[in-house]
N, C-alpha and C positions, 0 to 999 in steps of 0.2 A: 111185467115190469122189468124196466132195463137197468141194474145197477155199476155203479162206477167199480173200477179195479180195485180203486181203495176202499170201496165197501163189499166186497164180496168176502165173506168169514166163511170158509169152508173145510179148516183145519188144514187148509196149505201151508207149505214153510216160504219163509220170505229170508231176503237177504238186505239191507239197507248199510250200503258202502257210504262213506262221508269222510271230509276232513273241515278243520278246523285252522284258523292260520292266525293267530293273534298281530292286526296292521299296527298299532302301533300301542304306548302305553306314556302319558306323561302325565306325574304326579298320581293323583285318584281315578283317572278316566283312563279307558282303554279303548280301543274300537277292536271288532272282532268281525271276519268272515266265515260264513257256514256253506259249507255246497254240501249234498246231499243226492243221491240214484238211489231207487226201491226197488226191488226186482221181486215179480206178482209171481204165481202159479208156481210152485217148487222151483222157484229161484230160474225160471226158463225164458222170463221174456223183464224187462226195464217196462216200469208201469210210472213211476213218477220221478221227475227233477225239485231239489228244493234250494233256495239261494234264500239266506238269511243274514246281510249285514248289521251288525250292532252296535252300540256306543253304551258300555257299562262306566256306572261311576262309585266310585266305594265309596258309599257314607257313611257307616263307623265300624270298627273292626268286628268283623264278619256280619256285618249288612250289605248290599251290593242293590243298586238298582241298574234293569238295562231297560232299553227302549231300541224299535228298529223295525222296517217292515219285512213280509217274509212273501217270496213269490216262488209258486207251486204250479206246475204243468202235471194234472194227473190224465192219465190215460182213460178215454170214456169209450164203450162198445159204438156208440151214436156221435161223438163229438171228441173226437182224436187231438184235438188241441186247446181243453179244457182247463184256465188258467184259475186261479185262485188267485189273491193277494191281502194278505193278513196286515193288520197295524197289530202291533204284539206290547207290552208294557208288563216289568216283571220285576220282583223283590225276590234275591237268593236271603237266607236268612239260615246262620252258622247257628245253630241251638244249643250245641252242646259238643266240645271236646278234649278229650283227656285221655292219656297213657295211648297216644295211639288210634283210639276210637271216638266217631265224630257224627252226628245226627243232625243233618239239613234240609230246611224246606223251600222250596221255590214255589213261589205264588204267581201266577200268570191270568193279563189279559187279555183275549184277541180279538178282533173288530175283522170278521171275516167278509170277504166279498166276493160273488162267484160270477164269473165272466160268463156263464151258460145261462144264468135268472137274472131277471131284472127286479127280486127281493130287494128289502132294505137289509144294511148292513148285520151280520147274524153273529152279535154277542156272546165269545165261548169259558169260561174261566177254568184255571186248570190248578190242580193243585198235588205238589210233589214232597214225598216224602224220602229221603235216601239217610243208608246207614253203612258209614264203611268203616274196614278193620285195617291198620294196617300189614303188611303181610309179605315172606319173603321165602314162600313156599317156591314159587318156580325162580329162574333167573329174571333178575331185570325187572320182578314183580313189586309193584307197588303196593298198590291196598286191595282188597276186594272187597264187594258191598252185595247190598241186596235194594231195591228201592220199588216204589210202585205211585202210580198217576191216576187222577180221576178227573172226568172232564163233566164239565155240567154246560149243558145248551139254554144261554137262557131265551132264544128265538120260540124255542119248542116247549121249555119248563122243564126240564127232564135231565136227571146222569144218562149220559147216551156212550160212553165209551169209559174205559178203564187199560191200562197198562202198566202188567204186574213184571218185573225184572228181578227173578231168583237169582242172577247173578250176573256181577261186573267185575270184569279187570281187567286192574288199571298195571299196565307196563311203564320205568321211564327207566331208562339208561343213568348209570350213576352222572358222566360227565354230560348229557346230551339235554339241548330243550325237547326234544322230541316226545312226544304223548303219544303211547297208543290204547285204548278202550276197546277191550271185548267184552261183547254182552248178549244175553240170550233174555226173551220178551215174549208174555204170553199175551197178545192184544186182543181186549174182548170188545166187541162194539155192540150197539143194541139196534137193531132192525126189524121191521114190525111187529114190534114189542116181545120178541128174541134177542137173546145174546147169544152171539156165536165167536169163535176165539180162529185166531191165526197165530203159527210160531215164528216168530222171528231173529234169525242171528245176524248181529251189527257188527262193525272194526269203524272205529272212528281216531282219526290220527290228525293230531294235534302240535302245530308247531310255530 
């Protein structure tokens, strides 16, 4: 059996570089662009592209709904130009914050489709928990968190993937819009009825 780069869990380190660009923002609505490169096998080769434009709208002080599609070129051993493209629908949801410290969950849909199967559309729901502190241990340090994801397939019936994130920080310049995100992720996925984990360290820069 031949599996994709993105599924191969073999305790490699990964690197996933991205930025973030916020187009535009009037009143409650905002649109947002995401680009995103993965780099497979100990950070030695780019295994996937990800473009994810968005249209968020804040519906009441710390509720946030977005909607947006997402399109993925992942690297296949058999099919080198292996596209995806998601319909994605998601509720950020501010739980709780005070003195500082703040507990959010983001609920997500996606309506996946793969350009390699001619499958019916493959139903994923994802659900996030994040907890940050704020914090001004290094310079220019903003908050730091901890948070973790779990995905449920409902094509298959099954939690088929998890992503645990021991830690996030978040940098911002006192005068600067500028965002930068570092974060380290241990992603476990479940393959023939195995979990197997990958490590991964992010920078995602936000402006």
């Amino acid at each position: 059996m031949s599996y994709g780069a993105g599924d191969i869990y073999d305790h490699d380190y990964r690197l996933w570089s991205s930025f973030t660009w916020d187009v535009f923002q009037k009143n409650k609505v905002k649109g947002t662009f995401h680009n995103e490169v993965r780099w497979f096998e100990n950070i030695s080769r780019v295994g996937a592209y990800v473009i994810q434009p968005k249209i968020h709208y804040q519906v009441a002080n710390g509720t946030e709904i977005a909607f947006g599609p997402s399109f993925i070129n992942l690297e296949k051993e058999k099919a080198p130009n292996n596209n995806k493209i998601r319909a994605e629908f998601q509720v950020v949801q501010k739980l709780w914050q005070i003195s500082g410290h703040s507990i959010s969950m983001r609920h997500r849909l996606e309506l996946r489709w793969w350009e390699a199967n001619n499958r019916e559309t493959e139903p994923m729901t994802r659900q996030r928990f994040s907890y940050f502190k704020k914090s001004n241990l290094l310079p220019s340090l903003l908050k730091i968190g901890v948070s973790n994801e779990f995905f449920y397939d409902w094509y298959r019936s099954d939690f088929n993937e998890n992503r645990f994130f021991p830690i996030n920080l978040v940098f911002k310049g006192k005068d600067s819009k500028l965002m930068t995100t570092l974060f380290f992720q241990v992603r476990s996925r479940k393959t023939l009825e195995q979990w197997q984990e990958a490590y991964i360290f992010g920078v995602n820069i936000r402006f």
